[in-house]
C-alpha positions in Angstrom: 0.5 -12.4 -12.3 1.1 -12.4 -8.9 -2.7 -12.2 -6.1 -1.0 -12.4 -3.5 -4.3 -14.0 -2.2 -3.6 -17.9 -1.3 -6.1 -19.9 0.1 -4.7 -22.7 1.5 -8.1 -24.8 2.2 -8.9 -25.1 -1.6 -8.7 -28.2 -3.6 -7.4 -26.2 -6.2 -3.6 -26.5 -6.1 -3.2 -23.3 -7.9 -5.3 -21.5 -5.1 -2.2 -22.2 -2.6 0.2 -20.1 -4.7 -0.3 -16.3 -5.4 -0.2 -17.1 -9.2 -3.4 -14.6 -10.2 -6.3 -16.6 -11.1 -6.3 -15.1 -14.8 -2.9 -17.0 -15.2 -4.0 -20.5 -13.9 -4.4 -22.0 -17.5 -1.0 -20.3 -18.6 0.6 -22.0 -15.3 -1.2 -25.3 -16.0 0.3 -25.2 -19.6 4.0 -24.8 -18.1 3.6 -27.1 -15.5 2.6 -29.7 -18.4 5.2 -28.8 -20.6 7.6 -29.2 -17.8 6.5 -32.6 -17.0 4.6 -31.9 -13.8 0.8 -32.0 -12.6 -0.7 -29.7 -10.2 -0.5 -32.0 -7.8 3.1 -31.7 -7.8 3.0 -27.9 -6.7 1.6 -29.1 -3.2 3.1 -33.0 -3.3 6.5 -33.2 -4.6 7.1 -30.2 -5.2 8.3 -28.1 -8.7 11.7 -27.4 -7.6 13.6 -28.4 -11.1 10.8 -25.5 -13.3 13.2 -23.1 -13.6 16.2 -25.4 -15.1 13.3 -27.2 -17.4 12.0 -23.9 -18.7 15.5 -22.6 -19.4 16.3 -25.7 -21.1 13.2 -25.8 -23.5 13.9 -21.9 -23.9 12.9 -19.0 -21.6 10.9 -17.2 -25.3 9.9 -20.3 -26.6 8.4 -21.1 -23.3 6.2 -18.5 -22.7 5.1 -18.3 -26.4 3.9 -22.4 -25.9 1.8 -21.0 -22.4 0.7 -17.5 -24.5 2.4 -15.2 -21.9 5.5 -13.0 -22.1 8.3 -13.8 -20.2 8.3 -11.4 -17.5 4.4 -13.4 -16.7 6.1 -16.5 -16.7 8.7 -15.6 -14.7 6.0 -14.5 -12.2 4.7 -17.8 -12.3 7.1 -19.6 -11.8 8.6 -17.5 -8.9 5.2 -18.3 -7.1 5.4 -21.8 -8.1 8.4 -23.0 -6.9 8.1 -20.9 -3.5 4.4 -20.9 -3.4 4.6 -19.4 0.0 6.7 -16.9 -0.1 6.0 -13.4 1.0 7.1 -10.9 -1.6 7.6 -8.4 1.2 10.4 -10.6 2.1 12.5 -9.4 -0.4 12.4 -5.9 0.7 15.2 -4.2 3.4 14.2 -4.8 7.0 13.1 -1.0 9.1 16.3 0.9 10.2 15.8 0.9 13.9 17.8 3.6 16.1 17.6 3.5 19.6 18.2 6.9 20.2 15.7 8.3 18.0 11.8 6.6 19.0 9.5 9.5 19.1 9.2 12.6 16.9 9.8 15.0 19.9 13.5 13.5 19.5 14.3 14.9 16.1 16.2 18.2 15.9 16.7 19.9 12.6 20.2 18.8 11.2 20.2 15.5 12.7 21.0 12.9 9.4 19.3 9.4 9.7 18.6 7.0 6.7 14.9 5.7 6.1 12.6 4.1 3.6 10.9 5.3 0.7 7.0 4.8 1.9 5.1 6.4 -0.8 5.9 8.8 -3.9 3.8 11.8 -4.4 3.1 14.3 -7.0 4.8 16.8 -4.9 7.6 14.7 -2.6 7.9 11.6 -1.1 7.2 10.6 3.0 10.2 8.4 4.4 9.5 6.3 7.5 13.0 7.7 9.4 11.8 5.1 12.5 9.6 7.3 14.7 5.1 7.2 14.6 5.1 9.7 11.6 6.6 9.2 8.1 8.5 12.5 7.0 7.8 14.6 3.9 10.6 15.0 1.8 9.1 18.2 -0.6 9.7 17.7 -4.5 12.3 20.4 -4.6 14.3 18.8 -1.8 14.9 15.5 -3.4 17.4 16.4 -6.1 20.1 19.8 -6.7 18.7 19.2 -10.2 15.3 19.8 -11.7 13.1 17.0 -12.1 9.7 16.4 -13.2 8.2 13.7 -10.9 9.5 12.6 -7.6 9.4 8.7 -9.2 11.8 9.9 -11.9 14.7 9.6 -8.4 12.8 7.5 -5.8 10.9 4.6 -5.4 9.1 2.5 -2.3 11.5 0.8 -0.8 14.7 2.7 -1.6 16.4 3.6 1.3 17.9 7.3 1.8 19.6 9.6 3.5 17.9 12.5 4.9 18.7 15.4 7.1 15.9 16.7 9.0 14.8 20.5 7.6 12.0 21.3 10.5 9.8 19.3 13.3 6.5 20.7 13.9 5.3 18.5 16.9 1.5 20.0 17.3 0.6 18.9 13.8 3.1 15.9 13.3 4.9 16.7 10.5 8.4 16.5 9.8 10.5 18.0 7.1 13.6 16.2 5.5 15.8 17.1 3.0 18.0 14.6 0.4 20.3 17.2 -0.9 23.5 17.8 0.4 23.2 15.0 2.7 26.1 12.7 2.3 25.2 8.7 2.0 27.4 7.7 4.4 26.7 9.7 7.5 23.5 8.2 9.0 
């Protein structure tokens, strides 16, 4: 549902929200069956959507605008905060200031980091230096698993210990296992 592409010139009110342009007629539907007109979205605002929907019925809602909920919940979360950046909702970077640069990691040190991207073979961490750090596949869990996703995700935050710093070709490798939570 969500475009994250607003375009705030438009005369279309809908093209100020990131509702995705294949779900305008399902949000003009709601917004009708809630008692408010497009104009509303940019004027007066849709504030009370929420309460109206869950009022009329969150299912029978979304089977009136032909979506299923989790849509309409979509829309409506970009209609009643139709500027809001989703990335908002995720944990602010863990800054350190005594780790800045790669040349000051040292295998063993334990620092916590984000989850940047998942990986057939591991996941790379943003631990707050220039370069993300590989955490290998078999390094993530003391149990098998199949797919890195079936532990992490982006965003999670971790604890890793770093396993090795090669500074000529910028890689660092981290480990999750056996790293306790708490230490960073």
């Amino acid at each position: 549902c969500a475009g994250f592409l607003r375009v705030p010139e438009s005369a279309e009110p809908l093209d100020h929200t990131g509702v995705h342009p294949e779900s305008y007629d399902a949000a003009r539907q709601l917004l009708r069956l809630c008692g408010y007109t497009e104009a509303d979205i940019t004027g007066n605002g849709v504030g009370e959507l929420r309460q109206k929907v869950e009022t009329i019925g969150t299912v029978k809602a979304a089977e009136h605008i032909g979506t299923g909920v989790p849509t309409m919940m979509d829309i409506i979360a970009e209609l009643t905060k139709p500027g809001r950046d989703p990335r908002d909702e995720l944990p602010p970077p863990l800054l350190r200031t005594d780790v800045l640069d790669i040349k000051d990691l040292k295998p063993g040190m334990v620092l916590k980091g984000t989850v940047r991207n998942v990986i057939d073979f591991g996941a790379f961490i943003d631990i707050g230096v220039h370069q993300d750090g590989l955490v290998h596949i078999s390094q993530i869990s003391d149990k098998r698993i199949r797919h890195p996703s079936d532990v992490l995700s982006v965003g999670d935050i971790v604890t890793v210990s770093i396993l090795s710093v090669d500074t000529a070709k910028n890689r660092i490798s981290l480990t999750i296992k056996g790293v306790p939570k708490e230490q960073a």
